[in-house]
N, C-alpha and C positions, 0 to 999 in steps of 0.2 A: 504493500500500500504506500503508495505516496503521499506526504503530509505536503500542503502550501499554507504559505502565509506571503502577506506584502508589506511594503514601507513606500513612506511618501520620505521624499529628500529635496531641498530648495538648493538649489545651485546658485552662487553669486557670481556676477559679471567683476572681472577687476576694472574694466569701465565700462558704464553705460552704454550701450551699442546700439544706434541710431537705425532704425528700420523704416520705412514708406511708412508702415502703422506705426512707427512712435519711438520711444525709447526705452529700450529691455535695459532692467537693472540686476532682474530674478531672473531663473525658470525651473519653474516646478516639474518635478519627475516623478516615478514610481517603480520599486524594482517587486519581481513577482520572485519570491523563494520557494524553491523547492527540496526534499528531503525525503531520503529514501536508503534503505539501508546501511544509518550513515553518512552516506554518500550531498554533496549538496548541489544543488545545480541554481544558476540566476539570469533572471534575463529583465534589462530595464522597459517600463514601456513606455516611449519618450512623449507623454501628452504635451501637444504646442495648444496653450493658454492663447485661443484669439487665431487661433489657424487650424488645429486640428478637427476634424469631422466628429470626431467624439469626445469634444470639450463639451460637456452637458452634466446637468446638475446627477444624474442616475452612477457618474462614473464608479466613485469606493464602493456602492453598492453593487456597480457590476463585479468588480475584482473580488468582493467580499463571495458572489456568485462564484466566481471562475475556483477560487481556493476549496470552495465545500462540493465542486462537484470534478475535481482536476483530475479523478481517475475515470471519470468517461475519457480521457487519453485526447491527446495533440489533434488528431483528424476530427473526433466528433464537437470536442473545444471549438476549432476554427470557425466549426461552420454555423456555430451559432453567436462569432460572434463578427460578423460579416459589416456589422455597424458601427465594432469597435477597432479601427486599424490596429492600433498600439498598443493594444493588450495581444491579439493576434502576434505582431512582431514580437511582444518582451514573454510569453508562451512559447515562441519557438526557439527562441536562443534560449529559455529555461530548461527548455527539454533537452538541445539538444547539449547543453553544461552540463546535465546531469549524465547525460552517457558519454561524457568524455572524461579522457585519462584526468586531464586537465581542464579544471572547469573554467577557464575560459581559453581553452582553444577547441573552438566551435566546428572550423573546418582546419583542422593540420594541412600546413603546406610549407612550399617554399618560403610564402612570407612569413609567418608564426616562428620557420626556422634563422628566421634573416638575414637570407639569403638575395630576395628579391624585395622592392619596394612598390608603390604605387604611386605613378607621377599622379600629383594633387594640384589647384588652384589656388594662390593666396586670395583670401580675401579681403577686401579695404570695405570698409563702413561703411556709412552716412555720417557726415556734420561737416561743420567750415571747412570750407576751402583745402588752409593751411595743415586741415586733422588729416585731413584726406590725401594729400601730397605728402607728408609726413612717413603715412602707412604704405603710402606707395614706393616712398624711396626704400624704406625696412622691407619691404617684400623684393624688390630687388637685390637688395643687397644682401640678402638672405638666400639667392639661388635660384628662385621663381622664375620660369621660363613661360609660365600662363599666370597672368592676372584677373580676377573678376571685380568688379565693380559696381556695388549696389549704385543703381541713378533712382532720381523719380523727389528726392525730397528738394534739392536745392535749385536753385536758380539752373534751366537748362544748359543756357549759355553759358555758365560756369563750368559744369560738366563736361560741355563737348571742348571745354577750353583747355580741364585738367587731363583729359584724354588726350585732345593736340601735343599738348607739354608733353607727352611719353611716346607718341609716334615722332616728335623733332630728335629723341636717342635712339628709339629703339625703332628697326624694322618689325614689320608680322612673322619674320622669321626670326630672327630674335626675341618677341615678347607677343603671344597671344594675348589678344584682349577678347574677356567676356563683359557683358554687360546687363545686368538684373535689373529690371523697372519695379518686380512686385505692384504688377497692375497699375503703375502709375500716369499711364498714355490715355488720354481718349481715342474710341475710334476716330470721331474727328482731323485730330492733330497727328495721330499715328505712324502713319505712312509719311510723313513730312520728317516728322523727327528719325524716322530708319533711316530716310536717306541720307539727311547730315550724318548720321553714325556711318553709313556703309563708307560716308569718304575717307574714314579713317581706318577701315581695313579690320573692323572688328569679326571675330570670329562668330557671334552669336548673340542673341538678345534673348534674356528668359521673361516673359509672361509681358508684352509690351502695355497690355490692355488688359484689366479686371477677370476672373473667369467668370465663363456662364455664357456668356458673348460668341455663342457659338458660331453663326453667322458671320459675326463682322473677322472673329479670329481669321476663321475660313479664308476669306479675303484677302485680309491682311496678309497670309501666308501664302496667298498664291501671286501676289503683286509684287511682296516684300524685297527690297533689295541685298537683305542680309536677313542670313537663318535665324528663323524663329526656334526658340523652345521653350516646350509647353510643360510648367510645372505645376503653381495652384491647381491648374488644368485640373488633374489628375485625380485632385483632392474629393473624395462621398463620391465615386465613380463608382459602384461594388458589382453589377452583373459582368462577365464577361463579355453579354450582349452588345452594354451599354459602352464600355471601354471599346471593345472594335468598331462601334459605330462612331465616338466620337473622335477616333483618330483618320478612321476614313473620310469622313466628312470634314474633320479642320485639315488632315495632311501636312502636318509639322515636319520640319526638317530634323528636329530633335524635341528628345522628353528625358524629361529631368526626375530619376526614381526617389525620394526619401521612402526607404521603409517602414518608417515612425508614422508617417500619414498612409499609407498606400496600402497596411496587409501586410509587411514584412517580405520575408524572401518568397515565399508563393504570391504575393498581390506585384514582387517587382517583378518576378520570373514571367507572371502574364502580359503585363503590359512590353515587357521586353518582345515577346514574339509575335505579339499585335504590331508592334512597330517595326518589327523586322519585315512584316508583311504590307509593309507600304514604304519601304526602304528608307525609313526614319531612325538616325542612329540615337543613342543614350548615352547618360553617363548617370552616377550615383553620387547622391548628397545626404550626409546627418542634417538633423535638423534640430540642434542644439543637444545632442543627447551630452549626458557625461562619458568618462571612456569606456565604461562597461559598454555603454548603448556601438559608439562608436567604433569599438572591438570587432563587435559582432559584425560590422557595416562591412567593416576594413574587410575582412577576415572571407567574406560572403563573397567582394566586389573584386576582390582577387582570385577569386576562383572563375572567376567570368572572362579573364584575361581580354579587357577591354584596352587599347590602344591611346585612348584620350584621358587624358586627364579628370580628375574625381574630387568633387566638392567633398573630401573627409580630413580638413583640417583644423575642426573649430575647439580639439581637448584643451588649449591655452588658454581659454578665455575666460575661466574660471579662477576663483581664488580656493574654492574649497571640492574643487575635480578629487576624484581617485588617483594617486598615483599608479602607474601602468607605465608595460613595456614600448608602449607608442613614441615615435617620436619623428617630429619633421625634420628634414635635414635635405639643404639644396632643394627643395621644390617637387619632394617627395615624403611619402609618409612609409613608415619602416617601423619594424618589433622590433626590439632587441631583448632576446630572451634571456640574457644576462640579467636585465630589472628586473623588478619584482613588482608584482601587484599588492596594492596598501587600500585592500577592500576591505574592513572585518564590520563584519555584518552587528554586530553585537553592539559596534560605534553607531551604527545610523540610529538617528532619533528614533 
């Protein structure tokens, strides 16, 4: 028999971290435990407060569900909770801790042995100007051969200015640039603003326009002068019906997987081959989890042996993260199984 219990944990930002929606200082988590002869397995479910599909007042109550019924077992769990992505996700890395040597090496490989790495994105903020150029020089100078760049809060002109500034050093073959709106385009002005972005040789635009906007997206992507990719997109998507229909009818050049909102590695592993089938590529992002959560991502998003670079660099951002074998280095994210993980369960509130 397997025993579960859970814990809620608050994450602190070492700074405030500026988003379209506002400014993150917290982010609340939850890890799901489990317990079986002895043996202990964890997986966190990384709920985004104000983004996730299953930010609702039912959630402790669901998890307190999931604990008193966890030996109906992983397959019949998932499917009933089809409305909850992120218990789905911190259920399957719970299970699959617990059947490993080492509960947190979820999928052993190359990378868990550190051996191989996974090229990653730096990511740069939101806020003035000077914060933002600041963060851009530290990611260069740190190794970063792909930059992302949240736009959407500050002054456009600005933006397209502090972009200019990094295409006057850097070629597109020297410095990928990505660029994150988090819905902050009207259809309107949309198509206006990609093309000032395409003069600059950017690699990609994620969510230019609000989701929901299934039509104008549509459009948007088939005019656009620079690749779209669809991530809120994705977000309360749960039939498969429904996910192949929406990608055939918007036809994105790229979709952006978080498995904290999307169902985990079965909710990414579907949309993955929906997109294969309208020759739309991917890549994989945390979405604020701590390194537990983040582990699991890593560890998953390597086994996929994807070629493009992988939004899984945000363990740093915390003052009071897990210490873990993770670490970036040159513009890559890499285990080093010499560290130790400094999880004990017994610590969390």
């Amino acid at each position: 028999m397997i025993k579960a219990s859970y814990k809620k944990y608050i994450l602190n930002f070492k700074n405030p971290s500026g988003t379209s929606r506002g400014i993150l200082r917290t982010k609340e988590t939850w890890f799901i435990l489990l317990e079986e002869n002895g043996k202990i397995g964890v997986g966190e479910t990384g709920l985004f407060r104000g983004l996730s599909i299953d930010d609702v007042t039912t959630y402790e109550e669901k998890l307190i569900w999931v604990c008193n019924n966890i030996n109906l077992g992983l397959d019949k769990l998932l499917l009933q909770l089809v409305q909850y992505p992120s218990i789905q996700f911190g259920l399957e890395q719970a299970f699959l801790s617990l059947k490993s040597k080492n509960k947190f090496h979820l999928f052993p490989s190359e990378f868990t042995k550190g051996n191989k790495a996974i090229p990653i994105n730096g990511l740069i903020w939101m806020g003035e100007k000077e914060f933002m150029k600041n963060q851009i020089k530290e990611k260069l100078n740190s190794g970063f051969s792909c930059i992302k760049m949240k736009i959407g809060a500050i002054d456009f002109d600005t933006e397209i200015e502090l972009l200019k500034s990094i295409r006057k050093e850097f070629s597109s073959k020297e410095i990928e640039l990505r660029v994150d709106a988090n819905g902050a385009f009207s259809p309107n002005n949309a198509l206006k603003k990609l093309e000032r972005l395409s003069k600059l040789d950017i690699h990609s635009i994620e969510q230019p326009i609000k989701q929901g906007q299934i039509e104008e997206m549509a459009k948007l992507c088939a005019k656009t002068p620079l690749p779209i990719a669809l991530d809120e997109e994705l977000i309360g998507v749960f039939s498969s019906e429904e996910k192949k229909k929406l990608l055939t009818t918007i036809q994105p050049q790229y979709i952006i997987l978080k498995p904290s909102l999307i169902g985990g590695f079965a909710g990414s592993l579907e949309w993955i081959k929906f997109a294969e089938e309208i020759n739309a590529d991917w890549w994989i992002t945390s979405a604020l989890e701590s390194n537990v959560g983040l582990n699991a991502i890593a560890q998953f998003t390597h086994t996929l042996q994807s070629n493009l670079p992988q939004g899984l660099g945000t363990g740093g951002l915390f003052t009071n993260n897990f210490k873990s074998p993770l670490t970036v280095k040159n513009g890559t994210l890499q285990y080093n199984p010499e560290k130790n993980w400094n999880f004990n369960l017994n610590t969390l509130p």
